[in-house]
Kinemage of the C-alpha trace (Angstrom):
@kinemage 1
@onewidth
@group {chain A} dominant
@subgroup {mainchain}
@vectorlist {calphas} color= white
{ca unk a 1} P -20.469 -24.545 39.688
{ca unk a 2} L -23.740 -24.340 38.175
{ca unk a 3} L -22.611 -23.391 34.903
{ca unk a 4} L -20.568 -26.511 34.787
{ca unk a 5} L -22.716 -29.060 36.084
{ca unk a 6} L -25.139 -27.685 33.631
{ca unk a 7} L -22.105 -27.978 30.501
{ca unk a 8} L -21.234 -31.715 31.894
{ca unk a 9} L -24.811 -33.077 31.993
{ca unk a 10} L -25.214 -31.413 28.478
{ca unk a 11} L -22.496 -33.673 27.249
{ca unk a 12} L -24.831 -37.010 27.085
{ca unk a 13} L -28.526 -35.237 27.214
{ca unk a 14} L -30.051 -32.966 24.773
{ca unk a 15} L -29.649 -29.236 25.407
{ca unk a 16} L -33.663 -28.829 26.404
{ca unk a 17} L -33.573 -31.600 29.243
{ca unk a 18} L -30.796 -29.344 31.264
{ca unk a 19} L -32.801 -26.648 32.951
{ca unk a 20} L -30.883 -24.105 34.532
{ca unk a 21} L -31.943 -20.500 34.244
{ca unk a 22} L -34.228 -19.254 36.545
{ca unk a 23} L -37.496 -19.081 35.071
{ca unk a 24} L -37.349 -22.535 33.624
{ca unk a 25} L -36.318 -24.035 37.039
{ca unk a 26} L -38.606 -22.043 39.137
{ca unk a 27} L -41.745 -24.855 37.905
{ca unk a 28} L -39.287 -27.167 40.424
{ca unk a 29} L -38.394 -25.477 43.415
{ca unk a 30} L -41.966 -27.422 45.401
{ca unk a 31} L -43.916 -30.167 45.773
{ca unk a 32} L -47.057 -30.389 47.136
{ca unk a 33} L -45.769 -28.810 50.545
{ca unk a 34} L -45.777 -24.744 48.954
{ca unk a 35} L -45.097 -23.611 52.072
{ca unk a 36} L -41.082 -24.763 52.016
{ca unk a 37} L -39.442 -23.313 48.213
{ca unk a 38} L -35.900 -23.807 46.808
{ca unk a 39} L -34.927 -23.430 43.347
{ca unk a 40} L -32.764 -26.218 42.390
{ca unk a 41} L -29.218 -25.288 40.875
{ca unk a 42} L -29.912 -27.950 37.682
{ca unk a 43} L -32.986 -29.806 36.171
{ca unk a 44} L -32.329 -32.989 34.357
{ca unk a 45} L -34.839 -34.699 32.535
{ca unk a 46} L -33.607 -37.641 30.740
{ca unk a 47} L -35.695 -39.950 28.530
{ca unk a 48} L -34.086 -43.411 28.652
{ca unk a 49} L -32.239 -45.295 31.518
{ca unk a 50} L -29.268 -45.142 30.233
{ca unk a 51} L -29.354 -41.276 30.509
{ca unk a 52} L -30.643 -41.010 34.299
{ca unk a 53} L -27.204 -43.785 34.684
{ca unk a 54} L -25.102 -40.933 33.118
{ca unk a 55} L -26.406 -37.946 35.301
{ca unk a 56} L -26.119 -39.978 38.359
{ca unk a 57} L -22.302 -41.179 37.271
{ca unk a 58} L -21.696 -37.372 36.575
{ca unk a 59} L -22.796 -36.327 39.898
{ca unk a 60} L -21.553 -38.786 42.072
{ca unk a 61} L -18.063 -37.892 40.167
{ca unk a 62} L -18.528 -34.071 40.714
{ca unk a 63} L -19.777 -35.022 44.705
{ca unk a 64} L -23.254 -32.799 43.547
{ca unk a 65} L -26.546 -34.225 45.294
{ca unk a 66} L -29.307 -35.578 43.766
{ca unk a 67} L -32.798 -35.546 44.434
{ca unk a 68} L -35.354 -37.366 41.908
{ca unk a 69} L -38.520 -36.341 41.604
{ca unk a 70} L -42.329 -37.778 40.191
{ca unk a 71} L -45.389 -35.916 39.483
{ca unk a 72} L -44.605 -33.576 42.816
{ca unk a 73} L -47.517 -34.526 44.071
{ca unk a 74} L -46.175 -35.469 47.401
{ca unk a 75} L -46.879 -32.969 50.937
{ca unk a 76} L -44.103 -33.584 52.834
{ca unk a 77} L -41.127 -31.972 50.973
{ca unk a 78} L -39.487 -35.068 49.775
{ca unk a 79} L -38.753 -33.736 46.504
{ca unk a 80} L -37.911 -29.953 47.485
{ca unk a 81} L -34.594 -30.098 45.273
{ca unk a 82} L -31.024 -29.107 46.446
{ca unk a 83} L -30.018 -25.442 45.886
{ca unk a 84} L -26.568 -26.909 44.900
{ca unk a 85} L -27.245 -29.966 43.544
{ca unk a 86} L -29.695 -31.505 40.321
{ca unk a 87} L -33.036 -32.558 40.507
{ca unk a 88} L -33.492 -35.565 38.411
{ca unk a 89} L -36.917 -35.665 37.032
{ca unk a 90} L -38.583 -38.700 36.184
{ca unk a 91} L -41.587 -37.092 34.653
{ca unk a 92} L -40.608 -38.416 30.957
{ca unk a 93} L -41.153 -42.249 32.438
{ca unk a 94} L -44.452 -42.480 31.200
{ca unk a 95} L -44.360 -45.793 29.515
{ca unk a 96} L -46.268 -49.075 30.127
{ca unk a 97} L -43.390 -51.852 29.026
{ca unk a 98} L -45.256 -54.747 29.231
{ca unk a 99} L -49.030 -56.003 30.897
{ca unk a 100} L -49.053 -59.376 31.732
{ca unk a 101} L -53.009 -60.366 32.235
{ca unk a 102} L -52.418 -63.847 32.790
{ca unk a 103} L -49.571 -63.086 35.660
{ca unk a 104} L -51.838 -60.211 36.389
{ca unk a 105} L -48.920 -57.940 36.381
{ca unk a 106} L -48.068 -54.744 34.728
{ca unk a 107} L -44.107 -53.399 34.244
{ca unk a 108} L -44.252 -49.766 34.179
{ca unk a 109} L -41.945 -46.781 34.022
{ca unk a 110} L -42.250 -44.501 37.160
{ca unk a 111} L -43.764 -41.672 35.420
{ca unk a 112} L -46.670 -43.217 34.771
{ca unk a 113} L -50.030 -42.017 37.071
{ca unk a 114} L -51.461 -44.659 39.687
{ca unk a 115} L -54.862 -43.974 37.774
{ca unk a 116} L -53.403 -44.669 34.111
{ca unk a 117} L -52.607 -48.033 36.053
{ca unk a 118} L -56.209 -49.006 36.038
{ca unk a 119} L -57.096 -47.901 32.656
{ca unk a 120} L -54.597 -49.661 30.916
{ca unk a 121} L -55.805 -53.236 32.450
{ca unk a 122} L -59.592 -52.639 32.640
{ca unk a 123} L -60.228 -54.532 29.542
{ca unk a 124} L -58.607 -57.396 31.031
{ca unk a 125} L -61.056 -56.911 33.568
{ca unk a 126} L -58.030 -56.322 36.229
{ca unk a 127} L -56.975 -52.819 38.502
{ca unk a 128} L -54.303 -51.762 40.007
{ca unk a 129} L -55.358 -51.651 44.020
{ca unk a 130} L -53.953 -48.713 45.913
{ca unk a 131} L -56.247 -45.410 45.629
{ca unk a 132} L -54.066 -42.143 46.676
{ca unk a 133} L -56.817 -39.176 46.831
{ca unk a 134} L -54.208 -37.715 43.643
{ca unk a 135} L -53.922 -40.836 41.802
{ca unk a 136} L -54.891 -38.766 38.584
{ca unk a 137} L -52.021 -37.075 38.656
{ca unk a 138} L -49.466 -38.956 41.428
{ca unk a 139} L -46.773 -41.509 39.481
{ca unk a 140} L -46.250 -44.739 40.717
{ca unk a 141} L -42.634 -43.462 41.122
{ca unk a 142} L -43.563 -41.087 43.974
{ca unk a 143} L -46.167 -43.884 45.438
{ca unk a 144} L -42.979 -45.842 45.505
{ca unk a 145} L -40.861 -43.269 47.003
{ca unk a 146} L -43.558 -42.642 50.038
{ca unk a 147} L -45.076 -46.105 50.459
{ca unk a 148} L -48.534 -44.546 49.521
{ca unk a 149} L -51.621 -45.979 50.047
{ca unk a 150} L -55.703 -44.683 49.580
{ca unk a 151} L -58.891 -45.208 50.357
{ca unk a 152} L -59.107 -48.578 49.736
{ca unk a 153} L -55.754 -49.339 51.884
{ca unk a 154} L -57.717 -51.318 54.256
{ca unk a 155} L -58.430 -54.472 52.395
{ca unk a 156} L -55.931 -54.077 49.930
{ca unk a 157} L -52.675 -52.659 51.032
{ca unk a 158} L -50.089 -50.270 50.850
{ca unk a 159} L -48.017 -49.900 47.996
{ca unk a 160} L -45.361 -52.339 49.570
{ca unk a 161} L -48.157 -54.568 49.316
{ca unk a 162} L -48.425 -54.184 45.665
{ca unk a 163} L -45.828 -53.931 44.298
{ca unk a 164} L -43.490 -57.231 42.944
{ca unk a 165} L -40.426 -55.715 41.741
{ca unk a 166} L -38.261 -52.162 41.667
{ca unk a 167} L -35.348 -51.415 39.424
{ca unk a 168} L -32.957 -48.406 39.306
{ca unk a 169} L -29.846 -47.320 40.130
{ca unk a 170} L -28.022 -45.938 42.909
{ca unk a 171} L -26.299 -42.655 43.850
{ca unk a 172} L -23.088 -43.826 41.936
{ca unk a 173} L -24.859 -45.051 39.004
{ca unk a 174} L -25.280 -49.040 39.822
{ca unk a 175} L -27.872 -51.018 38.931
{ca unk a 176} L -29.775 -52.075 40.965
{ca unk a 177} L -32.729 -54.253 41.689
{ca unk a 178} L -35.133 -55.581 44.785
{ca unk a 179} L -37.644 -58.139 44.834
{ca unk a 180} L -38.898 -60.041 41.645
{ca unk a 181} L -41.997 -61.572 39.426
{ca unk a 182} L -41.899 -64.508 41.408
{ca unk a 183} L -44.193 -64.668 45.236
{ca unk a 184} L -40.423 -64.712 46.880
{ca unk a 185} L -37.199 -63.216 46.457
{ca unk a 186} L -33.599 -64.662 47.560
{ca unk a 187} L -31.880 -62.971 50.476
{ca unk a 188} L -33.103 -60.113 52.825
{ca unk a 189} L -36.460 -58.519 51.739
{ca unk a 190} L -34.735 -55.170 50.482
{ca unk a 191} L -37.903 -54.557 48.353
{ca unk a 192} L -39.866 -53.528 51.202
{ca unk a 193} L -36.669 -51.741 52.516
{ca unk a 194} L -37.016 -49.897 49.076
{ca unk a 195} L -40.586 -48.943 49.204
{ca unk a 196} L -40.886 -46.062 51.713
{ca unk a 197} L -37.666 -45.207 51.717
{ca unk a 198} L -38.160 -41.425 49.771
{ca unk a 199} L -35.378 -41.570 47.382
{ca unk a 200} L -32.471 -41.778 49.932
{ca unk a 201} L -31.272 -45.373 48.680
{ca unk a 202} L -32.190 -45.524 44.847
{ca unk a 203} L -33.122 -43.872 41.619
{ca unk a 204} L -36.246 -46.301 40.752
{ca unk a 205} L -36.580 -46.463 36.620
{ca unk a 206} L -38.859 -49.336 36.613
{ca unk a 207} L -41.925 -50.684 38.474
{ca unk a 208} L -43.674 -54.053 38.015
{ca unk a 209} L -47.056 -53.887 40.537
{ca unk a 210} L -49.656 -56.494 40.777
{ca unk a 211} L -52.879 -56.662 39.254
{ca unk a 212} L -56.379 -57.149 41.145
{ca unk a 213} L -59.541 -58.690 39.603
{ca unk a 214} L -62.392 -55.842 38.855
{ca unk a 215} L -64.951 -56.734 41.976
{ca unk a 216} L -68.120 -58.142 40.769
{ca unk a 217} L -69.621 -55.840 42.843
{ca unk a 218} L -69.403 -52.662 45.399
{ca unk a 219} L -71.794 -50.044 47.782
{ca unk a 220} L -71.307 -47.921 50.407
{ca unk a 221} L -72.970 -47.050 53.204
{ca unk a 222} L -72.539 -43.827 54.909
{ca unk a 223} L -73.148 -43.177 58.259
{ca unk a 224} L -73.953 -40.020 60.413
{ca unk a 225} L -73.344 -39.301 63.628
{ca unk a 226} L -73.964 -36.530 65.963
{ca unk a 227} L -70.817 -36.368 67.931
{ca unk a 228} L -66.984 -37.279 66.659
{ca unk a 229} L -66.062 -39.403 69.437
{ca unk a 230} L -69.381 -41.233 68.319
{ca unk a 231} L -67.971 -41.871 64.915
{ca unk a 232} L -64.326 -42.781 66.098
{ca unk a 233} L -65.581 -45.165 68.186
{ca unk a 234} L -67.841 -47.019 65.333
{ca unk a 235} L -64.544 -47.643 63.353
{ca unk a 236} L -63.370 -49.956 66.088
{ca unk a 237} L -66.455 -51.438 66.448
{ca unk a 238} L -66.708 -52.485 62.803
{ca unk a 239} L -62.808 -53.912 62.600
{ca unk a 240} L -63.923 -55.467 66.326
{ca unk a 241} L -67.120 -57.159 64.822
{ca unk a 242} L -64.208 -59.098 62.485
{ca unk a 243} L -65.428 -56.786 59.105
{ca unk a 244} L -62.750 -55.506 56.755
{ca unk a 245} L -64.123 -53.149 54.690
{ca unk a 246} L -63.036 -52.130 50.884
{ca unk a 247} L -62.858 -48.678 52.355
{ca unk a 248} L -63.446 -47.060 55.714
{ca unk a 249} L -63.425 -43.426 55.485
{ca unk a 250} L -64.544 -40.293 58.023
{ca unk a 251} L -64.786 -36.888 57.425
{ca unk a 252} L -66.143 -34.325 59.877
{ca unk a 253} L -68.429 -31.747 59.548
{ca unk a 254} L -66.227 -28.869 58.616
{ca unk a 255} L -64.791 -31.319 55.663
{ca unk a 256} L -68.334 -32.518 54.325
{ca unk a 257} L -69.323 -28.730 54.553
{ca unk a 258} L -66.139 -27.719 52.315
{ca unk a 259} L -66.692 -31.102 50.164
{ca unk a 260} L -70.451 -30.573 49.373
{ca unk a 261} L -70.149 -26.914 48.224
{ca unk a 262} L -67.646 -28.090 45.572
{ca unk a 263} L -68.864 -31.681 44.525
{ca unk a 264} L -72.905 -32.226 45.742
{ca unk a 265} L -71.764 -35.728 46.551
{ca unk a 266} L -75.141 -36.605 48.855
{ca unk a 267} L -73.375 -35.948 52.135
{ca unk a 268} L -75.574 -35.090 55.618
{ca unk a 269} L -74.428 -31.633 56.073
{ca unk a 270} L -75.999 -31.752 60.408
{ca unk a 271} L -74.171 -34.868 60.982
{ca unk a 272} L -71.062 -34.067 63.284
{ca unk a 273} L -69.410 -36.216 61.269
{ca unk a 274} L -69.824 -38.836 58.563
{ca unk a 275} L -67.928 -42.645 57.957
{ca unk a 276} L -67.830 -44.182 54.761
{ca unk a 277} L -68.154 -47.615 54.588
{ca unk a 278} L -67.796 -49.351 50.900
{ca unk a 279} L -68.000 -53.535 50.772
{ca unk a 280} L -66.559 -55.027 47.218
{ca unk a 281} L -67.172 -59.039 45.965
{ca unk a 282} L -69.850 -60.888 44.961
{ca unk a 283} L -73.300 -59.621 44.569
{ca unk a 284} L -74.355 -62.089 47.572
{ca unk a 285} L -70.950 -61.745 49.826
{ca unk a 286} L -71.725 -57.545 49.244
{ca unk a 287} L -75.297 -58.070 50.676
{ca unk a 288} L -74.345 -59.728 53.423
{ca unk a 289} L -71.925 -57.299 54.520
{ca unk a 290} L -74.005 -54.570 54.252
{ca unk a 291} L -76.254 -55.926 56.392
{ca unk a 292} L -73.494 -56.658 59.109
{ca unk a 293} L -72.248 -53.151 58.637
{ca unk a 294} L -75.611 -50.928 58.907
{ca unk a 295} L -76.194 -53.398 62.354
{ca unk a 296} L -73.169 -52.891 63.830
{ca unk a 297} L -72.584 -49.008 62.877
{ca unk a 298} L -76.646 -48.528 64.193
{ca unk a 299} L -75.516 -50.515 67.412
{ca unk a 300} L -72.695 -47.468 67.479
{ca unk a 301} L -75.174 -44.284 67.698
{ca unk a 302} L -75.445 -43.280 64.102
{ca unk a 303} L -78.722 -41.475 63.845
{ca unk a 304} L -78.460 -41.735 59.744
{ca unk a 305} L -77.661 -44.787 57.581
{ca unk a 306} L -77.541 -44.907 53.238
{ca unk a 307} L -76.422 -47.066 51.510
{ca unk a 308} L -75.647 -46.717 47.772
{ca unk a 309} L -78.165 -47.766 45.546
{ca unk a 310} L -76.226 -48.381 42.364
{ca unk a 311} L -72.212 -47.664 41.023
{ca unk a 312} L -73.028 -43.954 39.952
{ca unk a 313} L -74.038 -43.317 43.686
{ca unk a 314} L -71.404 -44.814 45.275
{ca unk a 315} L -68.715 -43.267 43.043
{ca unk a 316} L -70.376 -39.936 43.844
{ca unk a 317} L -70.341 -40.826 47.692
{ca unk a 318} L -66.130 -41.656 47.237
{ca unk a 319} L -65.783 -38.167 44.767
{ca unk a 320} L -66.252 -36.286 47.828
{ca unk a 321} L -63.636 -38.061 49.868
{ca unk a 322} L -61.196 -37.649 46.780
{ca unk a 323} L -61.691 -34.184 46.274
{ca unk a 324} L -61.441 -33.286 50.141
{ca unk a 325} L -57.912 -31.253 49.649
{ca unk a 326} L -59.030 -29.514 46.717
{ca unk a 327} L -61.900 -28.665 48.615
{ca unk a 328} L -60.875 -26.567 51.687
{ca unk a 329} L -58.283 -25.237 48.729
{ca unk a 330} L -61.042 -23.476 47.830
{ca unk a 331} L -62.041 -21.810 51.384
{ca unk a 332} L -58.479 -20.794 52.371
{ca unk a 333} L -55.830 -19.388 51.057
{ca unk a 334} L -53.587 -22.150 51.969
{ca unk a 335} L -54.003 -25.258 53.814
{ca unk a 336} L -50.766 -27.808 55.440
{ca unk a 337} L -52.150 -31.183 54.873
{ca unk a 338} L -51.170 -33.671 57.746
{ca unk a 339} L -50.444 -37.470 57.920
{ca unk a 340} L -50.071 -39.099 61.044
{ca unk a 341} L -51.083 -43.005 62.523
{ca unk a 342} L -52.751 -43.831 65.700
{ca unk a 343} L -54.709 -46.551 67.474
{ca unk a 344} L -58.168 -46.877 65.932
{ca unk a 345} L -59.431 -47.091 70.143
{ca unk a 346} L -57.389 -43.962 70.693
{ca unk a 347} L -59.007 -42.046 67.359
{ca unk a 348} L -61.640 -39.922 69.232
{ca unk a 349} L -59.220 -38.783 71.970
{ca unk a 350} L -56.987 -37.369 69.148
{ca unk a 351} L -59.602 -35.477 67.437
{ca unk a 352} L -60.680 -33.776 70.911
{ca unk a 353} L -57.224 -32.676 71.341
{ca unk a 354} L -56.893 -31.362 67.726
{ca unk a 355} L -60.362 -29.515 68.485
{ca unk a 356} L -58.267 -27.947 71.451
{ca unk a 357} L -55.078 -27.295 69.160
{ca unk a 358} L -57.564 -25.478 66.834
{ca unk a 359} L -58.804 -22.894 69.658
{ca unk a 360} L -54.828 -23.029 71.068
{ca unk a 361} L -53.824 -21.577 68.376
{ca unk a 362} L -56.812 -19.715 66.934
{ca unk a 363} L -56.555 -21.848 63.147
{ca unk a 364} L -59.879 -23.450 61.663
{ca unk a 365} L -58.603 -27.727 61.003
{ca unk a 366} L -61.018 -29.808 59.131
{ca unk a 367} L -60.791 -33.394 59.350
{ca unk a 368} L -60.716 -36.400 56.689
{ca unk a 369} L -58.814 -39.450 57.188
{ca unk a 370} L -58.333 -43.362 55.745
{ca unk a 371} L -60.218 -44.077 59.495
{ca unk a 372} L -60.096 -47.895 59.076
{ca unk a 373} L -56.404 -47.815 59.604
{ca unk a 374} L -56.241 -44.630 61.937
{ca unk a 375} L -54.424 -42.716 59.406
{ca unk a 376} L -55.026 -38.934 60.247
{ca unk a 377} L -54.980 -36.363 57.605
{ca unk a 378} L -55.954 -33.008 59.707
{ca unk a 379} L -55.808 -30.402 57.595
{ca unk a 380} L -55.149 -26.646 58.923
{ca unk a 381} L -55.966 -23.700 57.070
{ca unk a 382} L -53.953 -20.872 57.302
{ca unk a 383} L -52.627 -17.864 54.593
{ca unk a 384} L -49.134 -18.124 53.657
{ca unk a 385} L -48.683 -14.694 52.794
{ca unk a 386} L -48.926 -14.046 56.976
{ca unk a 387} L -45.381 -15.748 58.417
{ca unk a 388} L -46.815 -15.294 62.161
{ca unk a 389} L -49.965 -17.732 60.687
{ca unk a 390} L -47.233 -19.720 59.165
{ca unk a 391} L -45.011 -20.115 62.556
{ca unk a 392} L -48.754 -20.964 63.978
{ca unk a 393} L -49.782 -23.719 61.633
{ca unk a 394} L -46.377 -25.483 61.741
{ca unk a 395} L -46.545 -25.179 65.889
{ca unk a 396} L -49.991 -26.923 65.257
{ca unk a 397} L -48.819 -29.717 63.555
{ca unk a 398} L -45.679 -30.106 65.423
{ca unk a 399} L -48.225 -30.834 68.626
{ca unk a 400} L -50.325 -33.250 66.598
{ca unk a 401} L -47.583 -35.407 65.345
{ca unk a 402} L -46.189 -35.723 68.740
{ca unk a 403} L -49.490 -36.354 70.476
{ca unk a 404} L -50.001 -39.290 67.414
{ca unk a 405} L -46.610 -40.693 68.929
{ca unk a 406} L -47.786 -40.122 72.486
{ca unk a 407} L -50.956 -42.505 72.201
{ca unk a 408} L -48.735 -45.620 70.181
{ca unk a 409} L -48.778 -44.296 66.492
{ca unk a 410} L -46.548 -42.175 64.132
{ca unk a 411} L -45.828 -39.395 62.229
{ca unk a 412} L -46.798 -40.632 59.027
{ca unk a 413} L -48.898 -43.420 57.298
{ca unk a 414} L -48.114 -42.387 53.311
{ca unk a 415} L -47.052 -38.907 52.984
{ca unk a 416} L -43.441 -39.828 54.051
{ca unk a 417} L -41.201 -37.688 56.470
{ca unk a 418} L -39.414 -35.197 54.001
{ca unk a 419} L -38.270 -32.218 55.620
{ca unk a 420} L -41.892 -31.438 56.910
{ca unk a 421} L -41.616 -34.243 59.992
{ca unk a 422} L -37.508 -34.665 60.296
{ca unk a 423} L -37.502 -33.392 63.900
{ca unk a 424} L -40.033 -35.390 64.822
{ca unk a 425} L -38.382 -38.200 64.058
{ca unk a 426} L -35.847 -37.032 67.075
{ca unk a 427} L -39.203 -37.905 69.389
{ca unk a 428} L -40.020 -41.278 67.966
{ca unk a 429} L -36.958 -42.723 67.344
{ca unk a 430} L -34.054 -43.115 69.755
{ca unk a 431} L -30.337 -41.864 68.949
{ca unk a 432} L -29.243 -45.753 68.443
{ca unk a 433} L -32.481 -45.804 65.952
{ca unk a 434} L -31.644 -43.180 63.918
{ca unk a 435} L -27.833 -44.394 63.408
{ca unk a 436} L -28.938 -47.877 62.046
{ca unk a 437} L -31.145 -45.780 59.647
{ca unk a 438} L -28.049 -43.855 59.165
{ca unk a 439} L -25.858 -46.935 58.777
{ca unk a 440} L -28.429 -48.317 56.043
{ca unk a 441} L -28.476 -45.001 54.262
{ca unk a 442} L -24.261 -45.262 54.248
{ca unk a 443} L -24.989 -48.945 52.938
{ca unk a 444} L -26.173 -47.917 49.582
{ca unk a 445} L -24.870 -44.225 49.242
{ca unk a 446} L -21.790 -43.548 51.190
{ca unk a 447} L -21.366 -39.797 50.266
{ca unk a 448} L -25.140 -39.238 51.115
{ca unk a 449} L -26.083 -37.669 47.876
{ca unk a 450} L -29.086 -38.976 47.250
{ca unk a 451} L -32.271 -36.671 48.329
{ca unk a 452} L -29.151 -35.399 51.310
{ca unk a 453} L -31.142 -33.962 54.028
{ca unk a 454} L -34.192 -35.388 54.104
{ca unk a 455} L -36.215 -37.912 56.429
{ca unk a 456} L -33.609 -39.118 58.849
{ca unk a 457} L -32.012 -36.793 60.734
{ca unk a 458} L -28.303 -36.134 62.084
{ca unk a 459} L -27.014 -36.434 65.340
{ca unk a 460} L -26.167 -32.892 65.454
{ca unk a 461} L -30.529 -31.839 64.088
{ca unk a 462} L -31.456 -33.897 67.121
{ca unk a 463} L -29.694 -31.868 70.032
{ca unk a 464} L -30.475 -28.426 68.204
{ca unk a 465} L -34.210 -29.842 68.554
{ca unk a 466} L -33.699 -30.836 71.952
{ca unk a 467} L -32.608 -27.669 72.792
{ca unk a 468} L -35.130 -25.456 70.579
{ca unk a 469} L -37.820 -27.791 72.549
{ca unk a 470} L -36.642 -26.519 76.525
{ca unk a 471} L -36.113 -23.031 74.767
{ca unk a 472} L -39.860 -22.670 73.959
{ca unk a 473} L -40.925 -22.806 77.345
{ca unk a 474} L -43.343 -25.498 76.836
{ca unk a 475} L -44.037 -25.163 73.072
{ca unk a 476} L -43.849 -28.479 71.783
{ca unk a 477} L -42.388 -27.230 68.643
{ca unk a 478} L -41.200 -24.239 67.518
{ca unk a 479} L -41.538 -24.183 63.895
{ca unk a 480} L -39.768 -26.240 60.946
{ca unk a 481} L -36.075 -24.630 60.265
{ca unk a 482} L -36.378 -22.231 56.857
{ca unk a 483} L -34.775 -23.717 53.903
């Protein structure tokens, strides 16, 4: 089968854009979740639209799944590809078709990074607004895909938020398009049905976001506090005092400890934990809110307040933040990188219990997380290389996701659902739930080729769960299925 798929994709796309040996499709078989690996059967990489048309008209002929892939960037196993199907890589998308200052729009091909967004309209004196913590290497494409959002999420949205238009094509090669240039579409609003959706409806070729004015103007404070529930509970107080921050960011100690070894960004290494707090706008709105923000965050217990004193501060205040992940990379051998959503009142009650889950089951978990919009990102450090610390960290998470839908939230805010959370979506969402995302799936790819597998599970997943979950004898969740 391989061999033929391979021949029949070869027919319309240059011999070195069909991958199939081993060693040149090995770079593929991961995304930013290591722990789950399969090597994909085929590799496609076409250049032009009319190409990824053709592999997706091939495939949907032959009945062989698809799975399209970005910058694999993403943690949640959206793009781990199908061991008999193609992975259709967008990664040759790099093109910027048209930047419209005046509409304050830019048309871009997915490949291109969320950060190359920016650069190409600063001297128009315009940005592109959400901030993943890998927007120098994650493509709009996969920000697409996952619905991603950033630091800077608070103020300024989600992806769905920011984006005008998608094109593409779906699993039988149609083209297809949601949303437009205009504020309002005709008919349902599919686009945000798009956005989020993690490659199970469409094959997005083209991306036209919106464009932000440069602020005049930004600082940050940071904060310190000496206890966690201390910190959790100044977040709500600064949304409750009516303030919407640029950016509303906490990191505990363990993360600030990791993050200062690597990047010296300024941060209070006794503080139990820190918030970030940036205000954007004019030079006299900026004042003003500062002043309402180090008031209401002193009012709150912290026992430390600094504010940035020019941009080269602040940005070294946010590089810390940013480079959080790669940071506890470089204590551990491996860390699993969570994204969950909760109740900003109920954000110190879920950091106690995942204190507990870390002496439970015997794992260090720092925290850092987009706090303004109580979207977690715990992250547990374990070794890969040791399956029973494996089975441990994936029991860890398992309990966190579930206690994020216990207290009103979910089990994710931008990382998407994947493979990494599919059984927890048998806790959040009922069985008549999951057959209208079923039915909607069916809607645009009736022989469930595209990304097959992933984010919405079967009927049939749901009971084995059930099941696995009175097995364990308590255990909330006995480890992800191997792949």
């Amino acid at each position: 089968m391989q061999r033929r798929v391979a021949g029949k994709l070869r027919e319309f796309l240059p011999e070195r854009s069909v991958l199939w040996q081993d060693e040149d499709t090995r770079p593929y078989e991961c995304d930013g979740l290591t722990a789950y690996r399969r090597l994909p059967m085929v590799v496609a990489l076409p250049e032009t639209e009319a190409q990824v048309q053709q592999v997706l008209m091939a495939c949907h002929a032959m009945g062989v799944p698809v799975v399209p892939r970005g910058a694999g960037t993403g943690l949640s196993g959206g793009a781990l590809p199908p061991g008999d199907g193609v992975l259709l890589s967008l990664a040759k998308f790099m093109r910027v078709r048209r930047l419209d200052p005046a509409a304050r729009l830019a048309i871009i091909e997915p490949g291109v990074r969320n950060a190359a967004i920016s650069d190409v309209a600063a001297p128009f004196g315009l940005y592109y607004a959400p901030d993943p913590s890998s927007q120098i290497a994650c493509s709009i494409g996969g920000n697409v895909a996952e619905n991603s959002g950033g630091v800077h999420c608070l103020k300024y949205g989600l992806t769905v938020h920011n984006v005008l238009r998608v094109r593409g094509f779906t699993a039988a090669g149609e083209a297809i398009e949601f949303g437009s240039e205009a504020l309002d579409a005709p008919g349902y609003d599919l686009l945000a049905l798009a956005i989020g959706s993690e490659g199970l409806l469409a094959v997005v070729t083209e991306v036209t976001v919106k464009l932000l004015p440069r602020p005049e103007t930004a600082r940050v404070v940071m904060a310190s506090f000496d206890k966690v529930e201390k910190a959790g509970d100044a977040v709500a107080a600064v949304i409750a005092a009516g303030i919407v921050p640029a950016g509303l960011e906490m990191m505990d100690r363990p993360a600030t400890r990791a993050v200062e070894e690597f990047v010296h960004a300024g941060y209070d290494l006794e503080a139990a934990a820190i918030l970030l707090c940036e205000s954007d706008g004019s030079a006299a709105e900026v004042e003003e809110e500062v002043a309402r923000m180090k008031e209401v965050l002193a009012a709150a217990g912290a026992t430390r307040l600094a504010v940035s004193r020019d941009e080269a501060e602040r940005l070294r205040f946010w590089s810390g933040r940013k480079a959080a992940f790669p940071a506890v990379g470089r204590i551990s051998p491996d860390y699993y990188c969570m994204d969950g959503t909760i109740p900003k009142k109920r954000l110190a009650e879920v950091l106690n219990f995942i204190a507990a889950m870390e002496k439970k089951y015997r794992l260090r978990c720092p925290n850092v997380f987009h706090a303004g919009d109580g979207n977690l990102h715990p992250l547990i450090l374990f070794d890969a290389n040791d399956p029973e610390q494996l089975e441990r960290t994936e029991a860890f998470a398992a309990e966190v996701l579930e206690k994020c839908i216990e207290v009103g939230g979910t089990i994710t805010g931008e990382h998407g659902v994947g493979v990494e959370k599919i059984d927890q979506m048998c806790v959040q969402f009922s069985p008549a739930e999951l057959e209208m995302f079923r039915a909607i799936k069916r809607a645009f790819d009736p022989q469930e080729l595209l990304n097959p597998g992933k984010a919405v599970p079967t009927l049939a997943r749901c009971v084995e769960f059930g099941r696995r979950h009175v097995r364990a004898g308590g255990l909330r969740h006995p480890g992800l299925p191997r792949f």
